[in-house]
C-alpha positions in Angstrom: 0.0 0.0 0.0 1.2 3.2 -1.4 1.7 5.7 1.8 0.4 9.6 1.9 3.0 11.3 3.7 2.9 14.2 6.2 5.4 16.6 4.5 7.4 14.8 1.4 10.7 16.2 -0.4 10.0 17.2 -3.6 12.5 17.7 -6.1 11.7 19.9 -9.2 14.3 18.8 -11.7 16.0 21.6 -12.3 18.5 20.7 -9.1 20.3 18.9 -11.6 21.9 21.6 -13.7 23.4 23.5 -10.4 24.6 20.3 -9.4 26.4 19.2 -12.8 27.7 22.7 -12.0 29.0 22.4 -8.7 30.7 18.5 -9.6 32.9 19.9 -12.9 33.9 22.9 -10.2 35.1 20.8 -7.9 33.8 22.8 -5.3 31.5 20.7 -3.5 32.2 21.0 0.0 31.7 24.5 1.5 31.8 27.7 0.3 32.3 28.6 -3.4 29.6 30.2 -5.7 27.5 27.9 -5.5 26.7 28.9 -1.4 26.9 32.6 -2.6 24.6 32.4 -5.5 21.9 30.2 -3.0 22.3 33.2 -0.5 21.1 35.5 -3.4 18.6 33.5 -4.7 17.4 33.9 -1.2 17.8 37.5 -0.5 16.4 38.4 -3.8 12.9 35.9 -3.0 12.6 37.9 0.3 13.7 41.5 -1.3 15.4 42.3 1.7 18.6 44.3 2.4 19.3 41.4 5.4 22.3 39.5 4.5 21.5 35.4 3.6 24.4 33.2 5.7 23.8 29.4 4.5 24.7 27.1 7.1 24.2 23.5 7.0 21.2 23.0 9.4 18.6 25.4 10.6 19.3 24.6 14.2 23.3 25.9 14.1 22.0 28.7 12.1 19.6 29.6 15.4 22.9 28.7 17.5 24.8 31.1 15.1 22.4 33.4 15.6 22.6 33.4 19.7 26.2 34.0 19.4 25.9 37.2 17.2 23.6 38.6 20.3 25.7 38.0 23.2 24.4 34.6 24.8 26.4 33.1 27.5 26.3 30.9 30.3 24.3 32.1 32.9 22.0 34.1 30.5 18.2 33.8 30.3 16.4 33.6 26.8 12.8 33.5 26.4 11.6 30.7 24.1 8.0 29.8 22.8 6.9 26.8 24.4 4.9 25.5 21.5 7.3 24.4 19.1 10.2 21.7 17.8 12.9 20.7 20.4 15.8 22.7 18.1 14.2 25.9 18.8 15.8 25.2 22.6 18.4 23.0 22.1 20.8 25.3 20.8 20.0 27.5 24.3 21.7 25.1 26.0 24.3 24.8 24.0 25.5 28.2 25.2 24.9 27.3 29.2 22.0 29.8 29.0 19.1 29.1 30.8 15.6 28.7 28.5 12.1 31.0 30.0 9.3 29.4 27.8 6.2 31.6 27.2 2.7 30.3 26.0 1.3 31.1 23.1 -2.2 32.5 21.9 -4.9 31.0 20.4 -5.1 33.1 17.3 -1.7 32.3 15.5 -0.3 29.6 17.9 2.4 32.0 18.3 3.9 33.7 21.6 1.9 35.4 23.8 2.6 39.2 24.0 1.0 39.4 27.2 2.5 36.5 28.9 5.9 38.0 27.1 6.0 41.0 28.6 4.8 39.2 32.0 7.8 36.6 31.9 9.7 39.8 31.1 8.6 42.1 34.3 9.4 39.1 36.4 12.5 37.6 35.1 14.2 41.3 35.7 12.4 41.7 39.1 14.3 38.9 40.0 17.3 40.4 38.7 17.8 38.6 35.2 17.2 40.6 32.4 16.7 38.1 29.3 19.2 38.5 26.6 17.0 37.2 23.6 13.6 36.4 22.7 13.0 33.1 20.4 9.9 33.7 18.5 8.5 30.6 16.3 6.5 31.1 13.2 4.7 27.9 13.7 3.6 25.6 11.0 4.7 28.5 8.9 1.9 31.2 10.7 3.6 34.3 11.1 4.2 35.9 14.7 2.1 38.6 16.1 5.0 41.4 15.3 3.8 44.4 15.9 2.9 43.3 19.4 6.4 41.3 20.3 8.5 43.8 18.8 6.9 46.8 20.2 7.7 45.4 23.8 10.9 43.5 22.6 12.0 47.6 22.0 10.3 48.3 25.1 12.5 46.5 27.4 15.4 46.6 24.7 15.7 42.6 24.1 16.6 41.4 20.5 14.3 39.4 18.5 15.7 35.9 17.0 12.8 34.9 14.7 12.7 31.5 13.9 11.1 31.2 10.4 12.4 27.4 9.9 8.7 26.8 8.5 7.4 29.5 6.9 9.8 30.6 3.8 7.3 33.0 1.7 4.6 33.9 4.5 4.2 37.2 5.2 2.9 39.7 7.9 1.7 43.1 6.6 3.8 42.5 3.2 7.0 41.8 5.1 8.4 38.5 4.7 9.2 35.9 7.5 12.5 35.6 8.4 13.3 39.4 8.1 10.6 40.6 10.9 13.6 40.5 14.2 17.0 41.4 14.5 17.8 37.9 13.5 16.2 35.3 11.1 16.6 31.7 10.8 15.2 29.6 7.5 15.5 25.7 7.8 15.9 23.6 4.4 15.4 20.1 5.9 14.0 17.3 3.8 10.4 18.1 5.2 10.5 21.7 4.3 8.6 24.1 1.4 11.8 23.8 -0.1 14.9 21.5 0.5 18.9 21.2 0.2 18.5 17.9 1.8 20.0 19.1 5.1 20.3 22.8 5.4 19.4 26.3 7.0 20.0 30.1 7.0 20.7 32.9 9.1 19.9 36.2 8.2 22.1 39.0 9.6 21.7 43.3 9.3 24.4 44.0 8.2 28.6 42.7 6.6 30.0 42.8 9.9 27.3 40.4 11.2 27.9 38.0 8.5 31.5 38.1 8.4 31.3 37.3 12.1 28.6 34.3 11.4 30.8 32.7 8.5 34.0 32.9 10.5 32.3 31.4 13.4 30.4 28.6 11.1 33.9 27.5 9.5 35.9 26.6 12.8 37.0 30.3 13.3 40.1 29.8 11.3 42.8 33.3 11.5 43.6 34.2 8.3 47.2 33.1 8.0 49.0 30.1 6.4 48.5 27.4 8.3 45.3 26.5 10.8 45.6 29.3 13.6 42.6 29.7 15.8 42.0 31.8 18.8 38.4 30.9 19.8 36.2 27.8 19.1 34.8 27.5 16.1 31.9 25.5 14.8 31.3 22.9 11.5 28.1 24.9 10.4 28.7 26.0 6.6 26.7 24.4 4.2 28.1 22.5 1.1 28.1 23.2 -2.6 26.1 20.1 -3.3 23.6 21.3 -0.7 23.0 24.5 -2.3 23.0 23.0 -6.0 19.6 21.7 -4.4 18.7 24.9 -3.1 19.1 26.5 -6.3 17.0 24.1 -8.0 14.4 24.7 -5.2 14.4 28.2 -5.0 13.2 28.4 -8.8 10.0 26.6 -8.0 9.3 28.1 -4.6 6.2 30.4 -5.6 4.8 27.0 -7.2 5.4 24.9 -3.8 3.8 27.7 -1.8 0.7 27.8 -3.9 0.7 23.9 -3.9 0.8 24.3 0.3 -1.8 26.8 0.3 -3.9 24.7 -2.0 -3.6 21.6 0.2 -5.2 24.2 3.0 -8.2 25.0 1.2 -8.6 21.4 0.1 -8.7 20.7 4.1 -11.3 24.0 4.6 -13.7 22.4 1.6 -13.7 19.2 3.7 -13.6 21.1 7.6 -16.0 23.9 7.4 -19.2 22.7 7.6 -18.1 19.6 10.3 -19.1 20.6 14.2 -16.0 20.6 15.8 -13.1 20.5 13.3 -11.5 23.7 12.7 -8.7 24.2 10.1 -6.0 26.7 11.0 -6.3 29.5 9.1 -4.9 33.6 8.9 -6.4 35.2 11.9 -6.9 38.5 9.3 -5.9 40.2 6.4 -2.2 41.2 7.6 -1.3 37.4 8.0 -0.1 35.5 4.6 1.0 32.0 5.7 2.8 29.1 3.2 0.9 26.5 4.8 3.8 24.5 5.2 1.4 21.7 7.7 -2.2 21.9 7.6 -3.7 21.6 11.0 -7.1 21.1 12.5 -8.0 21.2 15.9 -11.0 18.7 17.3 -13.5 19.3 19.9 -14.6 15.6 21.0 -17.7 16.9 22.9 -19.1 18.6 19.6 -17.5 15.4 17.6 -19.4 13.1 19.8 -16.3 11.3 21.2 -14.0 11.4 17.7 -10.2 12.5 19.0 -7.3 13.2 17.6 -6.1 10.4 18.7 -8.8 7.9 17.2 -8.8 10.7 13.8 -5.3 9.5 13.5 -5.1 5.8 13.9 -8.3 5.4 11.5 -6.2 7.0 8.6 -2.5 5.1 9.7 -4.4 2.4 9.3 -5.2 3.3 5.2 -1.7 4.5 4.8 -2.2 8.1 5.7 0.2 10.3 7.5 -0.9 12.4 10.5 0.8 13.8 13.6 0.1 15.6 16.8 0.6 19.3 17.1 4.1 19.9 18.9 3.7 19.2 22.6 5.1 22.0 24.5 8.8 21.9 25.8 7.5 23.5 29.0 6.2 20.2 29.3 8.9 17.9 28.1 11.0 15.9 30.3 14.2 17.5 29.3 12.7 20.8 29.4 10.0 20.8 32.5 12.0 22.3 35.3 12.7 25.9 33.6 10.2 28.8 34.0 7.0 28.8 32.0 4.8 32.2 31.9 1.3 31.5 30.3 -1.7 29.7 30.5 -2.9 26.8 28.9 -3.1 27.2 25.3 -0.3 25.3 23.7 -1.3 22.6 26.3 -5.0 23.0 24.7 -2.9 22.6 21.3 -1.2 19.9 21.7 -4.6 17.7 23.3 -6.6 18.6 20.3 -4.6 19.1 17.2 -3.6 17.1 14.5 -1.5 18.1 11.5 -2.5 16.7 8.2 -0.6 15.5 4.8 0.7 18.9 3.5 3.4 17.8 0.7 3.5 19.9 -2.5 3.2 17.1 -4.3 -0.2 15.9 -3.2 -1.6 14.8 -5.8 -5.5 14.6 -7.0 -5.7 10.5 -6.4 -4.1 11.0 -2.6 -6.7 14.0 -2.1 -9.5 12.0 -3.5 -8.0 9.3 -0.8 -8.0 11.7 2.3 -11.6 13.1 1.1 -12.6 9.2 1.3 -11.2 8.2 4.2 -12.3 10.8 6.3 -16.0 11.1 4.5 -16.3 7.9 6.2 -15.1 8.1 9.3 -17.1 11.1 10.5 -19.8 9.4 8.2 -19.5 6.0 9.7 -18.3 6.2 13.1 -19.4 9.7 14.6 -22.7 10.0 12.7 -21.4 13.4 11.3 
């Protein structure tokens, strides 16, 4: 039985030219045209005067990124509970100390108000944070006016991490470009992929220049290998941005494939009691869809969870997963400060993300329409 997958690669073909390019260059480890023309194609997709610095993972591009602002040891950084584990991890890398904050219900992004409360209290207790992680989750852009107004309140840099949502956009501005820091992700499961890959955007040359030296073991310049502070192994290779290249020609075609696959899920959601499909709060949100999510009220769904929702279809070969459970409550994670109520809890209990590949095709939608027809048909009476 042929699987639907959550979130599929999907090459375009035309990775296959930069790459022939790359091999008779014989530059296909790091650095090289290849990286610089990928950081264009980037820069020039966002129209943005940030600087593009390709690294090979999103998650040392977010630990490149703490370095540029100062993190240390002993440092607190506020982090949005609702998300992946390598929004944090990299935290810890520096000895800092994570302060999660909830999110709200309308983007499933941080709360401003539980921000600026985890703010007051962290400094009346003496520690100022040094950065605020903000997620733009399932490719849903932040509420920015609101987190950057008191980010420049209390005068704490903004470390945006857009890993999911290349192309969304609040107010016309792009993701990725709306803190003093941006962070892109280009892993296999992404709009677009270099099989293993990220990006940090900077301000300004000095920024970058310090993010490359840092990302390619902080080698001196001089003749032999002279270093005077550790360095990291975060530049990403030729052949890794030979597949960005590719990509990044056919990115306006995956986010309109992504966006489809949402209103595909809204024709099937909208008129069901108790299934609602995440959607733009308003006007000034433009997401890419990267997962489409629904959440699922069992006492309006007589009983159907998103537990049950998602065993029926893994049973017909049909790929669905839980909504990111909250590092607040993570074993790892569970004895740091949390500010917030109980929405990304609430998340995590009643969501459910569904197949969102570009390449979802008419017969696997004709599949999902199908499978779930009949099981709010046949076992929830709906």
């Amino acid at each position: 039985m042929d699987w639907i997958y959550l979130s599929e690669p999907h090459p375009s073909g035309k990775e296959l030219r930069y790459i022939e390019e790359a091999l008779q260059s014989k530059r296909i480890t790091s650095g090289g045209l290849g990286v610089q023309g990928f950081e264009e194609d980037v820069a020039r997709f966002l129209d943005t005067e940030m600087l593009v610095c390709a690294t090979n993972s999103g998650t040392s591009a977010l630990h490149l990124g703490l370095l540029l602002l100062g993190v240390q040891a002993g440092d607190e950084v506020l982090c949005q509970t609702f998300t992946f584990s390598a929004s944090v991890n990299p935290v810890f890398y520096l000895g800092a100390t994570p302060v999660f904050v909830d999110s709200e219900p309308l983007t499933w992004n941080m709360c401003p108000e539980a921000l600026e409360t985890a703010i007051k209290d962290r400094m009346k207790k003496g520690k100022k944070p040094k950065a605020i992680i903000v997620v733009d989750s399932y490719g849903m852009p932040f509420q920015a006016d609101s987190i950057q107004a008191i980010a420049a309140k209390y005068s704490i840099p903004i470390l945006e991490d857009s890993a999911e949502a290349l192309g969304s956009r609040y107010k016309g501005r792009p993701c990725g470009t709306l803190g003093d820091l941006g962070v892109f992700s280009f892993n296999g499961n992404k709009i677009i992929t270099t099989s293993s890959g990220g990006a940090l955007l900077v301000a300004n040359e000095k920024q970058k220049e310090r993010a490359v030296f840092l990302a390619s073991q902080a080698r001196e310049e001089a003749p032999h290998y002279e270093h005077h502070e550790v360095g990291y192994n975060y530049t990403m290779s030729a052949m890794a941005a030979a597949v960005g290249r590719g990509q990044m020609e056919v990115l306006e075609d995956r986010i309109e494939a992504r966006r489809g696959n949402h209103f595909f899920y809204k024709e099937n959601f909208d008129e069901v009691a108790g299934i609602s499909v995440f959607s733009e709060p308003d006007a000034d949100y433009f997401s890419n869809h990267w997962l489409s999510a629904i959440l699922i009220d069992a006492q309006l769904t007589k009983g159907l969870t998103p537990t049950f929702f998602r065993t029926f279809l893994e049973e017909r070969a049909i790929e669905t997963r839980p909504l990111w459970k909250p590092m607040h409550q993570q074993s790892v994670f569970c004895a740091y400060p949390y500010y917030g109520g109980k929405v990304a809890e609430h998340l995590f209990a009643t969501g459910l993300c569904l197949p969102s590949s570009s390449s979802l095709d008419a017969a696997s939608r004709n599949k999902i329409h199908s499978c779930v027809g009949q099981l709010l048909t046949e076992y929830v009476g709906l």
